[in-house]
Every structure is written in C-alpha cells, then in structure tokens.
C-alpha positions as CSV (number, residue, x, y, z in Angstrom):
1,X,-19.0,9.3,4.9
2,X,-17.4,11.2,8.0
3,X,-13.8,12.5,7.9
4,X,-11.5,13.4,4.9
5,X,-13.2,12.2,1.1
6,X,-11.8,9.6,-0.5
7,X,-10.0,11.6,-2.9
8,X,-8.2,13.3,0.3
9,X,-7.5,9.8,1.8
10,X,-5.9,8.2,-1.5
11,X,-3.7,11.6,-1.6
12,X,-2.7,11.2,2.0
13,X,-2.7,7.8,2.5
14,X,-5.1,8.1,5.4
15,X,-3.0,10.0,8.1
16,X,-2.8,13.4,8.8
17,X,0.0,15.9,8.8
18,X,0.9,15.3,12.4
19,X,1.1,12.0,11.7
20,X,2.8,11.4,8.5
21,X,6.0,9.8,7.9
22,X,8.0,9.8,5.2
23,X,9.1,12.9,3.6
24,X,10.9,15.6,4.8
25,X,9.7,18.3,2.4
26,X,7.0,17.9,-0.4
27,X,8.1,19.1,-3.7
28,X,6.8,22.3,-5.1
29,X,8.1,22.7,-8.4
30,X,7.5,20.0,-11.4
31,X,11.3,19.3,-11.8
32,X,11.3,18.7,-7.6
33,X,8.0,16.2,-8.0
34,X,10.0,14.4,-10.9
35,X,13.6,13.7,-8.7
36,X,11.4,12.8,-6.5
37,X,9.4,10.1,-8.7
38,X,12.5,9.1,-9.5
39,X,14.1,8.0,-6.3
40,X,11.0,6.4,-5.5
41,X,11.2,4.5,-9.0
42,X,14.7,3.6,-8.0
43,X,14.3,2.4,-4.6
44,X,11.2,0.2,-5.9
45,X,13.4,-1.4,-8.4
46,X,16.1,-1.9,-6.2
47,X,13.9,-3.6,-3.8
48,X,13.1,-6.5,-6.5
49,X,17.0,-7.1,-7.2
50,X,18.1,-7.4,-4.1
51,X,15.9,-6.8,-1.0
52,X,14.9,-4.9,1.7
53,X,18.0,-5.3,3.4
54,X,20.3,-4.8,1.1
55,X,18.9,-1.4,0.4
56,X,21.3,1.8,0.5
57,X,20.3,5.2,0.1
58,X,23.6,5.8,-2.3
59,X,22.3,2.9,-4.3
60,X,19.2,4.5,-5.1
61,X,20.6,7.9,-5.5
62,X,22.5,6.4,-8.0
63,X,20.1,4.5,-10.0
64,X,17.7,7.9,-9.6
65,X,20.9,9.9,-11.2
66,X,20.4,12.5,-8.8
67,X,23.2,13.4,-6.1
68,X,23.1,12.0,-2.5
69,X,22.0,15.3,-1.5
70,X,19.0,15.4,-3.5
71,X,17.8,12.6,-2.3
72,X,18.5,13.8,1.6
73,X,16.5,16.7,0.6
74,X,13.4,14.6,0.4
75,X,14.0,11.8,3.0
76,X,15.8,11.2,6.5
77,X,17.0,8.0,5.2
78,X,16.4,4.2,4.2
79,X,13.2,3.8,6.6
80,X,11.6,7.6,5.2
81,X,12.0,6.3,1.8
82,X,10.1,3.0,2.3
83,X,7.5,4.9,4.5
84,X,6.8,7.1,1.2
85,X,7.0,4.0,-1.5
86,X,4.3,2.3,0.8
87,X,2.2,4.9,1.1
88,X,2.6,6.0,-3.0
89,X,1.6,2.0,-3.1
90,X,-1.3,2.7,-1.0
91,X,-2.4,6.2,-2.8
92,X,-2.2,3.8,-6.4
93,X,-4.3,1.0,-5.1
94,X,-7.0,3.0,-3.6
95,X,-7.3,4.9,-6.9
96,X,-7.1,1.8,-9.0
97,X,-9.8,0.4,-6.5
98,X,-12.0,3.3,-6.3
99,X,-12.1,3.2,-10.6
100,X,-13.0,-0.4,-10.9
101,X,-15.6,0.2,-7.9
102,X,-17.2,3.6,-10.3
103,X,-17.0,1.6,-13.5
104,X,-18.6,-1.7,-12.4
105,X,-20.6,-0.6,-9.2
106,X,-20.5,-4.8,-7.4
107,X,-23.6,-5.6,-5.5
108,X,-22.7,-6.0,-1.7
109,X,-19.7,-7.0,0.4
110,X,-18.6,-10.1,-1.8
111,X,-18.5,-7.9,-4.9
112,X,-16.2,-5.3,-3.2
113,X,-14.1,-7.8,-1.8
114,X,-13.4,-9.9,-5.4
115,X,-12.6,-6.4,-6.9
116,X,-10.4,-5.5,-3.7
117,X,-8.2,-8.6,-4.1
118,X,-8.3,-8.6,-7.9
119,X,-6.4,-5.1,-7.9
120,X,-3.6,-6.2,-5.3
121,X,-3.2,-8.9,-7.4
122,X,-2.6,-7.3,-10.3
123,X,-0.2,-5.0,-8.3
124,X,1.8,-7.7,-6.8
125,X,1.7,-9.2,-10.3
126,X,3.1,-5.9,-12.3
127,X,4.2,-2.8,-10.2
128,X,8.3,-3.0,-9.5
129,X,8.9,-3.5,-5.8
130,X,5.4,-4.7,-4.6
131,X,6.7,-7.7,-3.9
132,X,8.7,-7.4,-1.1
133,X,7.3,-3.9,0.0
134,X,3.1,-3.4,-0.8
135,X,1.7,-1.5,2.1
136,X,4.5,-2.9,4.7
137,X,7.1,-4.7,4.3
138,X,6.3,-8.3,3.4
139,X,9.4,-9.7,4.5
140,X,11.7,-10.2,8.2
141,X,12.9,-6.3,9.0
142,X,16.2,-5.2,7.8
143,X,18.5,-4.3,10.7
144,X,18.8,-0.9,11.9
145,X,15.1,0.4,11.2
146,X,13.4,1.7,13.7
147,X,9.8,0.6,12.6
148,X,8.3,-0.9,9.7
149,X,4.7,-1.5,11.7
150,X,4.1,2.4,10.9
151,X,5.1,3.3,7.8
152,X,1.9,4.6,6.5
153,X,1.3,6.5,9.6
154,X,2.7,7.2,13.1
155,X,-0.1,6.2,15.4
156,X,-2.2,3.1,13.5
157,X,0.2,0.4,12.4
158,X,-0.2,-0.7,8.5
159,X,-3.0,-3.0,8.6
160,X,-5.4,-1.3,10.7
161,X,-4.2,2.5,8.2
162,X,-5.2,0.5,5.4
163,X,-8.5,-1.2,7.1
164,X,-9.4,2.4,8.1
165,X,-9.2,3.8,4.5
166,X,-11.1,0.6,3.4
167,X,-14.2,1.5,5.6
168,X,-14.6,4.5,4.4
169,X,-14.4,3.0,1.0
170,X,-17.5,0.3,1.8
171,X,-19.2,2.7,3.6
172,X,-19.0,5.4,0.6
173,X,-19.8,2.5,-2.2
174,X,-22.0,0.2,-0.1
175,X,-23.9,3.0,1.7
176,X,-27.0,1.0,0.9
177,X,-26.2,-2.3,1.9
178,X,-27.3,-2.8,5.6
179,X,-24.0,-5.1,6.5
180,X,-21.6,-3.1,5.9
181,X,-18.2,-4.8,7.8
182,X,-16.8,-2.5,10.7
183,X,-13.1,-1.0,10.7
184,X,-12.1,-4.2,13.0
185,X,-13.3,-6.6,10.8
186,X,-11.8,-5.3,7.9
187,X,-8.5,-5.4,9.8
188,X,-8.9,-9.2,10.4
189,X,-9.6,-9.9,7.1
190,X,-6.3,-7.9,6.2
191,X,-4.4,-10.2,7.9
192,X,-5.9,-13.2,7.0
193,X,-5.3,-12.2,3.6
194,X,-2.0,-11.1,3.7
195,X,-1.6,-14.3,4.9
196,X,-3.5,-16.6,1.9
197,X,-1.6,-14.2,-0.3
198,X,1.6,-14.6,0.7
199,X,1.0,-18.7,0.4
200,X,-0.2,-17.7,-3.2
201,X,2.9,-15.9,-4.3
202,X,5.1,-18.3,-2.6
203,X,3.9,-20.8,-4.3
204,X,3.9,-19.1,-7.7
205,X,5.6,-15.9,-8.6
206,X,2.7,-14.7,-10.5
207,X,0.0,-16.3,-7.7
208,X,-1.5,-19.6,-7.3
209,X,-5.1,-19.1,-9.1
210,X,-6.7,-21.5,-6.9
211,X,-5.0,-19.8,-3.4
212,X,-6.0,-16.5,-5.0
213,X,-10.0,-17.7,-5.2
214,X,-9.8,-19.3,-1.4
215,X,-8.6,-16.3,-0.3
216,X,-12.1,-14.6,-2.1
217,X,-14.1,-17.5,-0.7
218,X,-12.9,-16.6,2.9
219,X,-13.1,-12.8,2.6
220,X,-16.5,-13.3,1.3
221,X,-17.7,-15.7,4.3
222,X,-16.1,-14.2,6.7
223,X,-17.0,-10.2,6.1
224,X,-20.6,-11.2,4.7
C-alpha cells in the first residue's frame, strides 16, 4: 500500500494538513482533548433532537458545559464543528472496519463489502448523530454554510475522501485477490449505497433488513 498507513488515514481521516478542515487548534493537554470530546458529543446529540439546521454553536456549548469561548477555541463555527464530527465518524468506522477485517480475514471483494456495510449499519443504528450527519450530511444543507461537499477534506468532496481511504483498505486486505475494485469504482458504489441506505432507514428507523441485503447484493455484483 502507497501513501500514509491505515493507521495514519483513520487518524486523519485521509487528508493532509494542508487540506484539513475542521479544527482550529488540536488539543494538547488531556483536559483540552476531553472539552473537546465533549462538544463533539454535544453537537452529535443535538443533531438527533433537532437537526442540522437548527444547530447553534451556543446550543452545544451549553449542552458541552463549557463556555462559548471554549468552544471558539477549537472551531470557527457551526460548519468547523460538523467538518470534525464527520471526520471523528469516519476515523470510528475505519477502525471498527479495519477490526472486523483482522478478526475475520473475508475471502474476496464480496466479503469486504458485507463487513463494510454491516459496520455502517450498526453506526447508523447506535452512534448519536449518525443519522443525519455520517460522513456528510445526509440531509438538504442548512442555510448559511459554505460547503458541506468537503467536510472531510478541502480538495476531494466526501464520497470520493471516503472511496480513497477505502482503496487503500482493499488493496492492504485484498492484496491477493487479482480484482481488486479501483478508487472510481468504489466511489460509485458509495453513492449507490448511500442511496439503498437511505431508502432502508427511511423506511425503518433501525433499517429495512431486506433493503439492507439488496444493497450487499448490488455492492457485491457491481464491484466483483
């Protein structure tokens, strides 16, 4: 595998430093990290009661308990915040992924895949805020945001920073496998499964088992 490891990719979420949004400083102490665990826990549970939209950074200040300036320490405003929940989401599904993938090593593309939707499943199902923000927002764009197509990083919009990180995920754990799918495919599939997901969760809050095996089937068919 060429580039950053994986273990470097779930930390950054797949950008560089150039190209990172999101926070304004990184914490250095222990007490720093918590605060800023804890705005991030805040805005993910505001984001289930009441939306995207709705959000306000004095909102999840509050809910944090840490003052307004605390939390402008960390983050330019609403869109910085979301742009570091998304890529936290990202760093916790990669590593959730990369564990199943060690413990259960799946033979070829189609094992990958049912382990790759079987963990954002169980995110969407669980983690507090998924719902309306995974990797990107899932919903229509609040107003006054700037741009929610790039909150994992500046230059690749969300889909295409996820399918990067992805490939270098099949090409570390299916390095033996001569059809291994290229970054492009794996950023159609992303959409066509955001899509079949969406239907599934729409349907029923904790996913629509049958909507949830399609979505396999076509993953499987499409990248094998």
């Amino acid at each position: 595998m060429t580039g950053r490891s994986t273990d470097e990719a779930r930390r950054g979420g797949g950008t560089s430093a150039a190209t990172e949004p999101g926070l304004r400083r990184r914490p250095v102490q222990q007490r720093s990290q918590q605060r800023l665990e804890r705005i991030l826990d805040a805005c993910a549970e505001l984001l289930d009661e009441q939306g995207a939209a709705a959000l306000t950074t004095k909102e999840i200040a509050a809910r944090a308990q840490v003052p307004i300036g605390t939390l402008y320490q960390f983050f330019t405003g609403k869109q910085s915040l979301l742009a570091a929940l998304a890529r936290r989401n990202l760093s916790r599904y990669l590593d959730r992924l990369t564990r199943r993938l060690a413990a259960e090593s799946p033979q070829g593309i189609g094992g990958f895949v049912d382990l790759a939707v079987e963990e954002f499943v169980a995110m969407k199902r669980a983690v507090p805020g998924f719902g309306a923000l995974d990797f990107g927002l899932t919903g229509p764009t609040p107003p006054l945001l700037d741009d929610v197509e790039h909150l994992l990083d500046l230059d690749l919009d969300n889909n295409s920073a996820v399918a990067a990180l992805l490939h270098r995920l099949t090409s570390e754990h299916l390095a033996g496998d001569g059809r291994r799918p290229g970054a492009l495919a794996l950023r159609v599939a992303l959409e066509c499964a955001d899509a079949v997901l969406k239907l599934a969760f729409q349907r029923d809050r904790d996913g629509d088992p049958e909507l949830i095996a399609e979505c396999k089937v076509l993953l499987r068919r499409y990248l094998g």
